[in-house]
N, C-alpha and C positions, 0 to 999 in steps of 0.2 A: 611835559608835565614836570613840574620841578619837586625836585625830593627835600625833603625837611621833617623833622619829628610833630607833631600834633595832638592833640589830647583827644578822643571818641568818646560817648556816655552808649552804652548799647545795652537791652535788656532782655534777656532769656533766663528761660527755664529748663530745669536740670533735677533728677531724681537725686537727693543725694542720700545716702543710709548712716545716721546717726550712730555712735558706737555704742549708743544704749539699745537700737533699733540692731544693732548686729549680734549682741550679745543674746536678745531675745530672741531671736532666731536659732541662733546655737543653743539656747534652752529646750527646742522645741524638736530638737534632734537625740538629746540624750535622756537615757532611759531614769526610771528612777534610780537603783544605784551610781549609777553615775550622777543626776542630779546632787545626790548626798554628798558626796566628797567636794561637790562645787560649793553648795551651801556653807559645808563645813569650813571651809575655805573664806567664805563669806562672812560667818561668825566672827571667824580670827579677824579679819581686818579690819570690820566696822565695828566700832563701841555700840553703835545706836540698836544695832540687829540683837533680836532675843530671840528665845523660844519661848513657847507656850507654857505655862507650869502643869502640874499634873489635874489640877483641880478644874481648869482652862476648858473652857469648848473645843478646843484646838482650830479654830477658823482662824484665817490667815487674815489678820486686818490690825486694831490698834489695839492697846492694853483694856483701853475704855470702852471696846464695843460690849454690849449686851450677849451675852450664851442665847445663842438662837439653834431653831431648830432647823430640819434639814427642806422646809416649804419655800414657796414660792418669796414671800412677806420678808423671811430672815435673808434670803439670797436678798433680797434687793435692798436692805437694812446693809448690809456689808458691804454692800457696791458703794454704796452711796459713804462708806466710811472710809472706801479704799479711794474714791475718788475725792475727798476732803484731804484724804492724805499725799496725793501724787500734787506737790504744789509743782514738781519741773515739768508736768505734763507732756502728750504730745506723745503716748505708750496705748491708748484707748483703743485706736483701729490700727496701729500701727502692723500688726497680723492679721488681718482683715477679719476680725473677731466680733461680732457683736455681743457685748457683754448684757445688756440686758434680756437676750432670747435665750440663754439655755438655763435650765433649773437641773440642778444636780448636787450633789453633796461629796465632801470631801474624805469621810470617814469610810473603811470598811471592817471587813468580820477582824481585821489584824489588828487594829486600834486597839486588841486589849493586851498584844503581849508590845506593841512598841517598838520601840528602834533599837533596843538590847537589855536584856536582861537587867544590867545597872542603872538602868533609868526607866525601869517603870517598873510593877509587879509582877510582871511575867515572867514565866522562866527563858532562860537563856541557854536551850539544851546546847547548843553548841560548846559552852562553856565546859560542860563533863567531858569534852571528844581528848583522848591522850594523841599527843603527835608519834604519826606513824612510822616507823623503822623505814628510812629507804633504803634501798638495795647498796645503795655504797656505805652507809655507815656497817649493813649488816658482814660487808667482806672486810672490810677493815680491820672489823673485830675477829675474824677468821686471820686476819695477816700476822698478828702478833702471838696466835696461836702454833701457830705453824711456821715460821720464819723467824729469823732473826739479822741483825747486822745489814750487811749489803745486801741479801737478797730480801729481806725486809722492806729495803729502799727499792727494789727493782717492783714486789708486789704492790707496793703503796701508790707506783706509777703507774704500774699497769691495769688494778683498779680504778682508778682515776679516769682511764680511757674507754673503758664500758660503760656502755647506754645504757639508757633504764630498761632496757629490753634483754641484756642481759649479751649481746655480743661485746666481743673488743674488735674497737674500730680503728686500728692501728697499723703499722707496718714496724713488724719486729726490728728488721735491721737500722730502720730511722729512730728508736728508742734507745736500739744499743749504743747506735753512735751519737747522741743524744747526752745518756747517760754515762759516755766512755766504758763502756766494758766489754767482754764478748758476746755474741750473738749467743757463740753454746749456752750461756748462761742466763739470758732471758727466756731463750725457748726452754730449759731448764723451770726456772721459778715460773712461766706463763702453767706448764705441765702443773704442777703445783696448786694455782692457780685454778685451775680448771677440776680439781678435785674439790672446791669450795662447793657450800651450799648456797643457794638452790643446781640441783646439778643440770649440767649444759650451760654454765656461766661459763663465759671465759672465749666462746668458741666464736671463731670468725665466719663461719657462712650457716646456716644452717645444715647442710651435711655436717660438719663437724660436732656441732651444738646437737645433734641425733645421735653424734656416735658416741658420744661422750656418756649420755644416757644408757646409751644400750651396753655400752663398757660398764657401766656403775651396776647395771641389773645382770650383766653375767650374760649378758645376750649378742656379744657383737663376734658371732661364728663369722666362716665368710662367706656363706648365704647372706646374712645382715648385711655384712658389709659393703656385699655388691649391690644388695638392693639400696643402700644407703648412698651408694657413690650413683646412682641411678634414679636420683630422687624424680628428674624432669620425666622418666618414664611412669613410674607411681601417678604424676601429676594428669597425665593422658589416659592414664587406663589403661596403655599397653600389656596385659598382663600375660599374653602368648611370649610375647618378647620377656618379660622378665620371668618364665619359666625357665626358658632356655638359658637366659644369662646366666643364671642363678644357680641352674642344674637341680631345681626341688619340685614336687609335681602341685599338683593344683590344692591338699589339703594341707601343707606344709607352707604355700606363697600365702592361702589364707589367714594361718597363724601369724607371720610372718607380717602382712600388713593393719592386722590387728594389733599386733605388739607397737610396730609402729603409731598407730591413730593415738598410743598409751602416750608417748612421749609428749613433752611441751615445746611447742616451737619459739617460744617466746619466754627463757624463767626469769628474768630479772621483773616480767609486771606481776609477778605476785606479790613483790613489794612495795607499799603506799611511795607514792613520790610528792607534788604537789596536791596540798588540799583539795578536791574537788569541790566548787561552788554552784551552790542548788538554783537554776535560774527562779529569782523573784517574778512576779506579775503585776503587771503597771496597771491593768484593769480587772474590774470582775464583772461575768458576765451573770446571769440569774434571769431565769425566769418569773414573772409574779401571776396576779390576777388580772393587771392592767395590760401587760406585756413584758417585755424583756426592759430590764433595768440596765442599767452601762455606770458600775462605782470606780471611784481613784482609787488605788491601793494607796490611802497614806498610810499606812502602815512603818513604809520606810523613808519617811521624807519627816525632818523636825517639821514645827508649826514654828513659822517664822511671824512675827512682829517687830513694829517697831517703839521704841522705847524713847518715848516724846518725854516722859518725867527727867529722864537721863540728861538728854537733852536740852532741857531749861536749865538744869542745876546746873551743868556745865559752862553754859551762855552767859549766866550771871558772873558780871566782874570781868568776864573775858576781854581778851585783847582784839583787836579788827581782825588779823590776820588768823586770830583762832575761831573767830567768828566763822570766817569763811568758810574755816577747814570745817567747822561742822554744819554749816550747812548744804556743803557738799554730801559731808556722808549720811547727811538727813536724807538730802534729797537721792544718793543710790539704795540708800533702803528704804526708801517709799518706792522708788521705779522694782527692785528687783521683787520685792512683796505684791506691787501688779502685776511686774510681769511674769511669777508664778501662777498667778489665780488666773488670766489669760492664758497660761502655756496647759491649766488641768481644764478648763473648758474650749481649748481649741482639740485638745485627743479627747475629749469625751465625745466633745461635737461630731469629731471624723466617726471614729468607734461605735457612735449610734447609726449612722449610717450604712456603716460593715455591716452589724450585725442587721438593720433591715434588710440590705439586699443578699448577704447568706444565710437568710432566717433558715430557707431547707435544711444548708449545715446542720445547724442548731436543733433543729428537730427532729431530722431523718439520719444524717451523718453525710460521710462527704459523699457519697454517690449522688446527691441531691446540691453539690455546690455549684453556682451560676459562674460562670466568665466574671471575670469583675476588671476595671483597670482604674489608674489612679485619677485618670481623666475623668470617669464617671462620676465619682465619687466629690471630687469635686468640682462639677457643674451643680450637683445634684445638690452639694451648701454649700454654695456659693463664695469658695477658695480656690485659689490657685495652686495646679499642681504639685507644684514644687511645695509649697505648703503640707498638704496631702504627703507628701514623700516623707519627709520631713519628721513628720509625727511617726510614721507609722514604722519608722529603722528602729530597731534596737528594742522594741517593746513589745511586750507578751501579753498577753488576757488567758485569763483561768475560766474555763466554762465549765457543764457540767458533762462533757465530752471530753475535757482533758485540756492541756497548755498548749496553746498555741500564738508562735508569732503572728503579729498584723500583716507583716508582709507572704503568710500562707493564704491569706484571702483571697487575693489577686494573682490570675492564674488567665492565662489564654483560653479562647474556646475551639470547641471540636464541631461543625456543623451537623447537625443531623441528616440523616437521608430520606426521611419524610418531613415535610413540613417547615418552616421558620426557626424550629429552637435550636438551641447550641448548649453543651456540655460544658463544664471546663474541666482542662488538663489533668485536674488534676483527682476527677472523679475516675478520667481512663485509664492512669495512671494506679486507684485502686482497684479497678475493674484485671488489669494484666497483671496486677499483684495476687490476686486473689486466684486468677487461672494458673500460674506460675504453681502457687503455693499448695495448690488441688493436684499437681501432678501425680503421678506414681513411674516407678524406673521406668515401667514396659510401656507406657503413652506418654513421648517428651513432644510437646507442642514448639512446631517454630515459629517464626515470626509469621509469615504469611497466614498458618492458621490461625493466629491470635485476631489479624486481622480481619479474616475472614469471620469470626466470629463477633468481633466486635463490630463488623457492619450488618451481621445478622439480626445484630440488638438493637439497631438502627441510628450508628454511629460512623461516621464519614471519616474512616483513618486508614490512612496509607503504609504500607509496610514497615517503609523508612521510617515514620513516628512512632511504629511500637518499637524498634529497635534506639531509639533517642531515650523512650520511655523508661525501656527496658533497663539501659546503660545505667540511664541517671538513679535507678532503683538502688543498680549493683547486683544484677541476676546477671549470669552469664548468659552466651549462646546455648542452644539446646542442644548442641554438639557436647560443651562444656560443663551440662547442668544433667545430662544424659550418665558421662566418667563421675560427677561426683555423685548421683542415685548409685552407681555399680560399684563406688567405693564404700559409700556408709552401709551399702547391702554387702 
């Protein structure tokens, strides 16, 4: 066969994902704050992208659509304006989304305070919050009180190496030589140091950071002290043993570990560090007359449009090459304005289906939650998994039971011991919370009896999974949960 180069024509087929088809994808994985900063991001770069003014519907579609209400008629008035608008098309099923079967609306109860206090009416309580003292600025301000010169320099280092918890996490001889000076002289200013407020800064294990306390309250006899060099015995219960160490009898080790319970094992988190941020809700859940309702939280998402006025003015007189440029960014802010309204009724979509198949949840509380998996859910409307996954990371629903992630829904089940039905996880789970929490010192239940009770109730579980259970709760052994009843008694 003779070899030589040749031309072929051959033709197949090949899935390939569009980077607008990729982008919508990763919309459908973050949460509303998150969304916002993408948005906002969004604004900056395209001219053609607006928001909604205050006076606005806030519906996500063109300047010139009509203020429609939240019915069936308005939802299909906007579709049909968002699809006049997508002229680069090819975004429609591109998330296997049928846009004309779900009716929902995009506003909730937060629609009246807005996206922040400076752009709408509402108040912006966050705005009055003063920022909080953290624990290093508040030793700082202790160093120039009590120090000067070089040991001023050695305090300002050695603050600097404490946590927010209030230990130093350091090795003194690697600072001295660090800093070139003597060691006498850091353990010196550390001394110092450790006199600051909150007291027990400063100390490197937690026995120290206890004795340090007990030093400041006039309490560190050497009874204290040996029960303090002895903390792993405290930890067990040992208290025959720490009689004898100790040389005190049983009303004196009393006092003794009372004084201790006084101490903070932890002082530097009395002091604010970073802001703590309040998790937002991407859905709301509400019961009505008809049934359970499933809304957006736009609350914190702008109402994005596109601004086609803009856009002509600009066109006119324009150069080719500026032509182009805008109707590029025409046409990503027509695709990204779909592919929002697609990305709030594909989690509306998933979300209504949660909430059918945990309705119990919703009504009874979790004792009453079914198994659920991602699979079901979607066969069930007609998505693929991955999809289903997708939506459900990173995002919350507020009901009238409290906040919960989408992904607490979906939980393995427990078979029952009469019958076809199955539990899920994480009803057993409140079940061995709840016996846990009913204890008293004198009856600590171990695993076996947990189990043994929970198949009395007529639930098919094995030792080994109250003990999984148990773990992931954060209960100890009943060995371990037996020493802490006999210590807070």
């Amino acid at each position: 066969m003779a070899l030589g180069p040749r031309l072929d024509l051959r033709q197949s087929q090949s899935l390939v994902m569009t980077p607008q088809l990729q982008q919508a994808i990763k919309l459908l994985a973050l949460s509303n704050l998150e969304l916002e900063a993408y948005l906002a991001e969004a604004l900056e770069g395209n001219p053609l992208l607006d928001t909604a003014s205050a006076d606005s519907d806030g519906s996500i579609g063109d300047p010139g659509d009509a203020p429609g209400s939240d019915g069936p008629a308005a939802e299909a008035a906007s579709l049909d304006a968002d699809q006049a608008l997508a002229s680069d098309s090819g975004t429609a099923n591109d998330l296997d989304v049928d846009l004309a079967a779900e009716s929902f609306h995009h506003d909730s109860a937060s629609d009246s305070v807005g996206l922040s206090g400076a752009d709408s009416d509402g108040i912006d309580f966050d705005s009055f919050a003063g920022d909080d003292e953290t624990l290093h600025d508040h030793l700082i301000a202790q160093v120039g009180e009590r120090f000067s010169g070089l040991e001023a320099m050695i305090a300002q280092q050695l603050v600097g190496l404490i946590d927010e918890t209030g230990y130093l996490r350091a090795d003194l001889a690697e600072v001295a030589q660090r800093l070139g000076v003597p060691l006498a002289l850091v353990e010196a200013v550390l001394a110092g140091v450790q006199c600051f407020d909150p007291s027990g800064v400063g100390g490197r294990d937690l026995a120290e950071c206890i004795a340090i306390q007990a030093r400041e309250a006039d309490r560190y006899d050497p009874a204290m002290a040996t029960m303090i060099a002895h903390l792993d015995l405290v930890a067990k219960g040992a208290f025959p043993q720490l009689k004898r160490i100790c040389g005190v009898d049983d009303e004196d080790l009393a006092d003794m570990i009372r004084e201790l319970r006084g101490y903070d094992p932890k002082p530097g988190l009395k002091f604010g560090g970073d802001a703590s941020q309040a998790v937002v809700p991407d859905l709301y859940i509400r019961r009505t007359a008809a049934g359970w309702a499933v809304e957006i939280n736009g609350g914190t998402l702008p109402r994005l449009l596109v601004n086609r006025r803009y856009y002509t003015e600009l066109a006119k007189g324009a150069a080719a090459t500026s032509k182009a440029w805008l109707s590029e960014q025409l046409a990503g802010a027509n695709w990204l304005v779909r592919a929002l309204d697609q990305r709030q009724r594909t989690i509306v979509k998933v979300a209504s289906e949660i909430v059918k198949q945990q309705e119990g949840f919703f009504l009874h509380g979790v004792a009453h939650m079914r198994p659920l998996t991602l699979r079901q859910v979607a066969e069930e409307i007609g998505m693929h998994e991955s999809t289903v996954s997708r939506v459900t990371s990173n995002k919350y629903l507020s009901c009238p039971r409290g906040l919960f992630e989408l992904k607490y829904f979906f939980s393995s089940g427990i078979s029952a011991t009469e019958g076809d039905g199955a539990v899920s996880s994480e009803s057993i789970k409140s079940r061995i919370k709840a016996m846990i929490e009913a204890e008293d010192g004198k009856a600590i239940l171990s695993d076996e009896t947990i189990a043994q009770k929970l198949s009395a109730e007529g639930h098919d579980i094995a030792r080994r999974t109250v003990v999984k259970y148990r773990e992931a709760m954060g209960y100890g052994s009943s060995v371990q949960r037996r020493r802490q009843k006999a210590l807070a008694g």
